[in-house]
C-alpha positions as CSV (number, residue, x, y, z in Angstrom):
1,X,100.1,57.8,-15.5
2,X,100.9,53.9,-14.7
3,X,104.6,54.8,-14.7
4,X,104.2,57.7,-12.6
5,X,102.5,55.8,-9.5
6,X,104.9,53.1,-9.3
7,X,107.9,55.3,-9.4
8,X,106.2,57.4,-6.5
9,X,105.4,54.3,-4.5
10,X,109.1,53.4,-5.4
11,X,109.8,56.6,-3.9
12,X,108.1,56.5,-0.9
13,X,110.1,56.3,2.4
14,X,109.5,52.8,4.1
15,X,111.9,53.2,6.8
16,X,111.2,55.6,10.0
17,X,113.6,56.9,12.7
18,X,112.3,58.1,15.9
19,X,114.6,60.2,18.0
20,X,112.9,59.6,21.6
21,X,113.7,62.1,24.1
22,X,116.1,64.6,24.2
23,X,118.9,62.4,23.5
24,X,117.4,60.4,20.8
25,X,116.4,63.8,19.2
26,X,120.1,65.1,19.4
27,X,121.3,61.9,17.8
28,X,118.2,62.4,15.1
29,X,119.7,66.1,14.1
30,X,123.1,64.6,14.2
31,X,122.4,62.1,11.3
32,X,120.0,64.6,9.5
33,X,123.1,66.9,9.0
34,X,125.1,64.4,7.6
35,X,122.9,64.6,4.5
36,X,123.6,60.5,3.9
37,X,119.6,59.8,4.6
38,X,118.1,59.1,1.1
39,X,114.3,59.8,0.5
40,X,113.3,56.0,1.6
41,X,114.0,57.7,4.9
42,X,111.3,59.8,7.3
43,X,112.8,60.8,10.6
44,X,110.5,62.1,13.8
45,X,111.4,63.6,17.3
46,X,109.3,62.6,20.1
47,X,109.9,64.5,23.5
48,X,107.8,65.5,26.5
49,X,110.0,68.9,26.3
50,X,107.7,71.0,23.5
51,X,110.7,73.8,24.0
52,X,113.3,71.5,22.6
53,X,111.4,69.5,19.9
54,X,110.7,73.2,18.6
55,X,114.0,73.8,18.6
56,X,114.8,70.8,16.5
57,X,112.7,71.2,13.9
58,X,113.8,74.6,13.8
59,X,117.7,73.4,13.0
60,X,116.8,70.1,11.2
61,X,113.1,70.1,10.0
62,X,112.6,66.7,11.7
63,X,109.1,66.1,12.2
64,X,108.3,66.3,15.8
65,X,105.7,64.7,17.8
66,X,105.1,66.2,21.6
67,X,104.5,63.6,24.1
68,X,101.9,63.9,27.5
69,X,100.4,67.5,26.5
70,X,98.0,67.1,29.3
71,X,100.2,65.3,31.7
72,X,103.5,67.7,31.2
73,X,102.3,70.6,30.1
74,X,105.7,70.8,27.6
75,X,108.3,70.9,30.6
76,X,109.0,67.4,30.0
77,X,109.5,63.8,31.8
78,X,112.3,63.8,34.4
79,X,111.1,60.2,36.0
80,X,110.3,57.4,34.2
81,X,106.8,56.7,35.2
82,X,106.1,60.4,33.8
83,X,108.1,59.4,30.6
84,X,105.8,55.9,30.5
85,X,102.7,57.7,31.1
86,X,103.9,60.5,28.8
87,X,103.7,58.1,26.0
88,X,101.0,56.2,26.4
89,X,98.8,59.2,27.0
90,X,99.5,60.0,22.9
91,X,99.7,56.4,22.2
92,X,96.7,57.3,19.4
93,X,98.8,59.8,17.7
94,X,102.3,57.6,18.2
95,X,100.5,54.6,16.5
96,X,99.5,56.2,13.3
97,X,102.6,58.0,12.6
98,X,104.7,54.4,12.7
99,X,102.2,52.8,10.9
100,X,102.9,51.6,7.1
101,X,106.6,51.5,7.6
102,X,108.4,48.4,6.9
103,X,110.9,49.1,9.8
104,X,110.8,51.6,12.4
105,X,114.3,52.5,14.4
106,X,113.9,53.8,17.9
107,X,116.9,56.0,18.9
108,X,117.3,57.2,22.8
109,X,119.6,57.8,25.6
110,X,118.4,55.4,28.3
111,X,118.6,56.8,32.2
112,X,116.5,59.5,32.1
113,X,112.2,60.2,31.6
114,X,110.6,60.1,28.2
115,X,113.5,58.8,26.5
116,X,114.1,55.3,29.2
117,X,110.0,55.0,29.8
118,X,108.8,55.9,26.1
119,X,110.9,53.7,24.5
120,X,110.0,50.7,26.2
121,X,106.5,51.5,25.7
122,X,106.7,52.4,21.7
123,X,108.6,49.5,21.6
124,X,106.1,47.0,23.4
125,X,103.5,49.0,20.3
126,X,106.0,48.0,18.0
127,X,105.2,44.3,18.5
128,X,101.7,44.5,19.0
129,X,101.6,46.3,15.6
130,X,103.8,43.3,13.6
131,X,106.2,46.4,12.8
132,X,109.9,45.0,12.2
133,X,112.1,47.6,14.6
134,X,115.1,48.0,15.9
135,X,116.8,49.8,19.1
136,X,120.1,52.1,19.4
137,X,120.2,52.9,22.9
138,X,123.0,54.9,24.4
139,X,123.6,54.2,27.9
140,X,124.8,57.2,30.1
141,X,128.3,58.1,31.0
142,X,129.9,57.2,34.6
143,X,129.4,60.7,35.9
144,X,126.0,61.1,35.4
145,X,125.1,59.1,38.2
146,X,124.6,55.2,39.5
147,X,121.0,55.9,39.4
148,X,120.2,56.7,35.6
149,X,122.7,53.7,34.8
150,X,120.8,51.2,37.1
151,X,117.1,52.9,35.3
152,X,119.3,52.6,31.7
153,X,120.0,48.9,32.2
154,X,116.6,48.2,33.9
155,X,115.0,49.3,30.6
156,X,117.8,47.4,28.6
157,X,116.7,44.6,30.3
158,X,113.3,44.5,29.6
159,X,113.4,45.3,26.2
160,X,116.4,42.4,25.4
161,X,113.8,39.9,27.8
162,X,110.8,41.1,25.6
163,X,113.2,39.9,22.1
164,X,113.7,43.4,21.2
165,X,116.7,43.7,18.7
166,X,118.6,46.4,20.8
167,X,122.0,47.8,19.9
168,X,123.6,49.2,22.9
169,X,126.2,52.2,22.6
170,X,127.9,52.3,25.8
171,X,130.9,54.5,27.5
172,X,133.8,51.8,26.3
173,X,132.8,52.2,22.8
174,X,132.6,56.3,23.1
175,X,136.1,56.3,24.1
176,X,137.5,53.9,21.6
177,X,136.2,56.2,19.0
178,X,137.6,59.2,20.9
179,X,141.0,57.9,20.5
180,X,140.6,56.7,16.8
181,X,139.9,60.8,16.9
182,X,143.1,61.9,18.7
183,X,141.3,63.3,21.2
184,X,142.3,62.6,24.8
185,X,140.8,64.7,26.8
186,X,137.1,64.3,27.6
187,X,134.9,67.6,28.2
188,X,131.3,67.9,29.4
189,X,131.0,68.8,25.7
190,X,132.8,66.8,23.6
191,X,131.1,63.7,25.8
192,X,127.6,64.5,24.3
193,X,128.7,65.3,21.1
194,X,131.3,61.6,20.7
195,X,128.1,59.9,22.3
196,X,125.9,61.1,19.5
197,X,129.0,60.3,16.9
198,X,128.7,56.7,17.6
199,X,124.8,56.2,17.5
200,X,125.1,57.8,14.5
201,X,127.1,55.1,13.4
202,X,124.7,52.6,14.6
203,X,122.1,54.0,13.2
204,X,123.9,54.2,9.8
205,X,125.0,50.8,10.0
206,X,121.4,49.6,10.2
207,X,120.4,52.0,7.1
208,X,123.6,49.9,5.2
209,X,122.1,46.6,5.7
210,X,118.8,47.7,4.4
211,X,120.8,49.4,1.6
212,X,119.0,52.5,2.1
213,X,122.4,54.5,2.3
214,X,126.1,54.0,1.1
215,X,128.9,52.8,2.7
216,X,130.6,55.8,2.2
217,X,129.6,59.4,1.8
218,X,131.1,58.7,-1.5
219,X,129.6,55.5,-2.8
């Protein structure tokens, strides 16, 4: 029976990755497909957008977590004070699903509502908590508008000034992997889907390091 309760508590996942938003949960399905996570590995979608964190768990199974019941009614955050409030207003429920993990990852696509205000706020958590975490924050494309890159680098700001580990996945990078790819044309479409590519590869990058996945799919 000895044996059997260490090689559980071997077993159990001390690593958590939190898709924030609807672009952290996109990037969250994009890695859970890629079947590479091992079992020291829990993943969980937060989103103001009840809809779309149904449909994730739907495609993925991610555990999913709905953000400011009361204050959006599950139509999600489209400003960042709604995404800030959003958060905090579950901040009970955010608190004791990170808790007991020995590093928490915090995945989003800054510029927009829950994703921009919730992560700085799970973040600041983070640190009152003593939990070691890290950031993979995508920051939007040139067409999507001066506004949600001035609210992306606001928040990038503030968590870099606040000594948050933050790895930034910007357009430059996107289309450097496109070309490694071949591909040289850019679609609405294939945008979203190279954007999620390459925080996938941050986020995998990470996992390496803490040698809870491979190198290689076939390591």
């Amino acid at each position: 029976m000895k044996q059997e309760n260490q090689h559980s508590r071997k077993k159990r996942a001390d690593i958590l990755l939190v898709g924030i938003g609807g672009g952290g949960g996109n990037a969250l399905s994009s890695l859970i497909v890629t079947d590479r996570l091992s079992d020291r590995v829990d993943t969980l979608a937060m989103n103001t957008d009840l809809s779309a964190l149904m449909i994730r768990q739907d495609r993925s199974g991610v555990k999913i977590l709905q953000l400011g019941k009361n204050l959006c009614r599950g139509r999600g955050a489209y400003d960042l004070e709604v995404g800030e409030a959003a958060m905090r207003e579950a901040k009970e429920q955010v608190c004791a699903a990170v808790r007991g993990y020995s590093m928490v990852v915090l995945i989003a696509c800054l510029g927009g509502g829950t994703g921009t205000g919730g992560t700085t706020v799970l973040a600041g958590w983070l640190r009152e908590m003593g939990i070691p975490h890290k950031v993979v924050a995508q920051i939007p494309y040139y067409f999507e508008g001066s506004r949600k890159a001035g609210l992306a680098r606001e928040a990038l700001e503030q968590l870099r000034q606040a000594g948050e580990c933050v790895r930034e996945v910007a357009e430059a990078e996107i289309q450097e992997t496109a070309r490694a790819m071949g591909i040289e044309k850019f679609t609405l479409m294939n945008c979203f889907e190279l954007a999620d590519q390459v925080v996938v590869q941050q986020v995998e990058k990470i996992l390496v390091e803490m040698g809870a996945i491979s190198r290689t799919k076939n390591e």
